[in-house]
C-alpha positions as CSV (number, residue, x, y, z in Angstrom):
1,X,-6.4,52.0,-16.5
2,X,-8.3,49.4,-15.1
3,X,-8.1,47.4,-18.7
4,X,-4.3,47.5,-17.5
5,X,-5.2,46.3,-14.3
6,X,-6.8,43.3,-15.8
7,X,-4.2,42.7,-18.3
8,X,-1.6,42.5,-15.0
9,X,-3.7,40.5,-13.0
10,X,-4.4,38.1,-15.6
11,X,-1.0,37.7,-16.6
12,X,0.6,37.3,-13.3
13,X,-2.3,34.5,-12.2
14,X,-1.5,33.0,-15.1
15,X,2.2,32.7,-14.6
16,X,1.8,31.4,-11.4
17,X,-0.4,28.9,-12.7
18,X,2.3,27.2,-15.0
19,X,4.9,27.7,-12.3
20,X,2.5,25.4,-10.3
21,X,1.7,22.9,-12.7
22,X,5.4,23.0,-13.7
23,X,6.5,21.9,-10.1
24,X,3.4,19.5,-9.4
25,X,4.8,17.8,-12.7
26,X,8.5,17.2,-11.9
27,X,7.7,15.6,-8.2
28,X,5.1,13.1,-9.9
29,X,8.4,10.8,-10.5
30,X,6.5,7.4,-12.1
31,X,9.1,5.5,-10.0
32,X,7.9,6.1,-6.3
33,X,6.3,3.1,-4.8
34,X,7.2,-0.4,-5.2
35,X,7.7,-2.7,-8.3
36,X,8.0,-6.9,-7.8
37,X,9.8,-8.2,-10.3
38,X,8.1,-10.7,-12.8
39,X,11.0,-13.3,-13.1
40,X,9.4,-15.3,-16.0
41,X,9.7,-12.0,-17.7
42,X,12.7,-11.0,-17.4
43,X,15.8,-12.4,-18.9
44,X,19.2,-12.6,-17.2
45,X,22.9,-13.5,-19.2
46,X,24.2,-15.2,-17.5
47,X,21.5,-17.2,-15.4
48,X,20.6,-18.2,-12.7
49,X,18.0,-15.7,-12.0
50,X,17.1,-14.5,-8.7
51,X,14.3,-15.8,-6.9
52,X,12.9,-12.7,-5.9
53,X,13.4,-8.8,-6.1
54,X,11.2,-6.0,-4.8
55,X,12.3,-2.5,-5.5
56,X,10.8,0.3,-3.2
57,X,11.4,3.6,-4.4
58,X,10.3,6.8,-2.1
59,X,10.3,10.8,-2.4
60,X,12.6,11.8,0.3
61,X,11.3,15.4,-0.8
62,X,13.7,18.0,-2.6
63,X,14.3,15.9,-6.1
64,X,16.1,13.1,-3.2
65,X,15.3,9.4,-3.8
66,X,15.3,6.6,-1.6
67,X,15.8,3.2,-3.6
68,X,15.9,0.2,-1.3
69,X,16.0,-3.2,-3.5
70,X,15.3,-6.3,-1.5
71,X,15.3,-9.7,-2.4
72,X,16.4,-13.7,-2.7
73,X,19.1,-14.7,-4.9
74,X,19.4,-17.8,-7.2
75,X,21.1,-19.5,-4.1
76,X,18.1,-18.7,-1.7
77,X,20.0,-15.7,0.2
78,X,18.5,-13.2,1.4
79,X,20.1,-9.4,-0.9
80,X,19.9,-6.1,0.5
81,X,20.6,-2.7,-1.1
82,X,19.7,0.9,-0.2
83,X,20.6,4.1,-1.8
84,X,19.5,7.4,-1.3
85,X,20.2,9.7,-4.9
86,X,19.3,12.8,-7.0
87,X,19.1,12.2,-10.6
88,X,22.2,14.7,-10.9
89,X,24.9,12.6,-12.7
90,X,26.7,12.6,-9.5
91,X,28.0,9.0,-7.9
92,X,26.1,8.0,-4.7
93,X,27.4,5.1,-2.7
94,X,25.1,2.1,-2.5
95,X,24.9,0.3,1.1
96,X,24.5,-3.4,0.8
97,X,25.0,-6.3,2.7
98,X,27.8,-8.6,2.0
99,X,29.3,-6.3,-0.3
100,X,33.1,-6.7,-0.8
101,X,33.8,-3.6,-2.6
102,X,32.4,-0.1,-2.7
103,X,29.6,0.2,-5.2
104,X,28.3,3.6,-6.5
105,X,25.6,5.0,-8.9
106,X,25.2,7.9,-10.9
107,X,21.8,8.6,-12.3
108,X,20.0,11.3,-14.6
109,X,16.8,11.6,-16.2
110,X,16.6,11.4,-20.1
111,X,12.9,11.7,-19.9
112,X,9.8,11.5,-17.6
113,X,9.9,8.4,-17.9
114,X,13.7,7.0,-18.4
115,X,16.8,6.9,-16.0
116,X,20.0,6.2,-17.3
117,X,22.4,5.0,-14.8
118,X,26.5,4.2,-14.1
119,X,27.5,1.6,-11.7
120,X,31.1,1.2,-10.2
121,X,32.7,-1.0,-8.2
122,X,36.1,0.4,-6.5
123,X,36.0,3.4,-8.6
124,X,35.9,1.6,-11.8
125,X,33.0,1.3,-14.1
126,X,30.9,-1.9,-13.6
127,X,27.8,-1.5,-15.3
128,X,25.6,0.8,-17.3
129,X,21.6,0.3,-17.8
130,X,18.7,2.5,-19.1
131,X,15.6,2.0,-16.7
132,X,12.0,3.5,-18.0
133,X,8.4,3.1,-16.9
134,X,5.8,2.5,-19.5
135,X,3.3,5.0,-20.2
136,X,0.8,3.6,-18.1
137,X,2.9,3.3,-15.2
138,X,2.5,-0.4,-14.3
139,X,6.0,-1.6,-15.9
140,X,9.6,-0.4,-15.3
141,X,12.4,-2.1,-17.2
142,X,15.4,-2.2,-16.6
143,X,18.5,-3.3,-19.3
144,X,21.8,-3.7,-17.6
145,X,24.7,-4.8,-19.0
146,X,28.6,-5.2,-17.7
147,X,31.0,-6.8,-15.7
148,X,29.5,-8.8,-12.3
149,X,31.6,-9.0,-9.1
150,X,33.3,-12.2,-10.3
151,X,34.3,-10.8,-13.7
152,X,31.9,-12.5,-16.1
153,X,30.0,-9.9,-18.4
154,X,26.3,-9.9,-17.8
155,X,23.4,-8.4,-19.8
156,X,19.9,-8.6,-18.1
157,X,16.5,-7.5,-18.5
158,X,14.4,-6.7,-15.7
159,X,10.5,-6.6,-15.8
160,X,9.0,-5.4,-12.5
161,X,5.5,-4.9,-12.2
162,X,4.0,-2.1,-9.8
163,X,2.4,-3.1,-6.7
């Protein structure tokens, strides 16, 4: 009986365990914090790059994201975008300033480490990119490619380091 008892305790301690470590895993998203990006780096079709981006990303608890990308453009204007997501597939609407259409994104995890992501501008597909965080968390990359606001195709490569 009280080999039983052991057996039971053993095994429930150690399902709770895993549960734990389980949970602890998926909230350690390598995204949360903020990345600069490395413009010398990076590599945007059609140019001019932007002067400057920083991307802050923060755990709004409950697998909900807060992504709020500030920068200057090639022009010297200041850019401005927040968004708050899950990584559900689902499309989120992207505040920005000086926006003349509606922007979304849809978002979900492939790995750990990799985001794939759908942008859309007035309902319509404007852009897709894969984003993923190198093993050591100091990188993310980002590839985007599509269609800007103006109608030109682009297809960039961002390189932000994490800060």
């Amino acid at each position: 009986m009280q080999s039983l008892l052991r057996t039971l305790t053993f095994g429930v301690v150690l399902t709770l365990v895993v549960y734990v470590v389980s949970l602890s895993a998926q909230e350690r998203d390598p995204r949360i914090g903020t990345w600069k990006l490395n413009v010398a780096q990076s590599t945007f079709d059609p140019g001019p790059p932007p002067q400057s981006v920083t991307r802050t990303f923060e755990d709004r608890g409950g697998g909900v994201t807060l992504l709020t990308v500030e920068g200057i453009n090639a022009q010297g204007n200041p850019t401005f975008a927040q968004v708050v997501y899950k990584y559900d597939g689902k499309d989120y609407p992207i505040a920005e300033i000086g926006a003349q259409t509606v922007r979304t994104i849809s978002l979900k995890l492939v790995d750990a480490y990799t985001v794939e992501g759908i942008e859309k501008r007035g309902g319509k597909v404007s852009g897709t990119g894969t984003w993923t965080v190198s093993t050591d968390g100091k990188t993310l990359t980002g590839r985007t490619k599509g269609t800007n606001a103006q109608g030109q195709p682009f297809n960039n490569v961002w390189v932000y380091e994490k800060q």
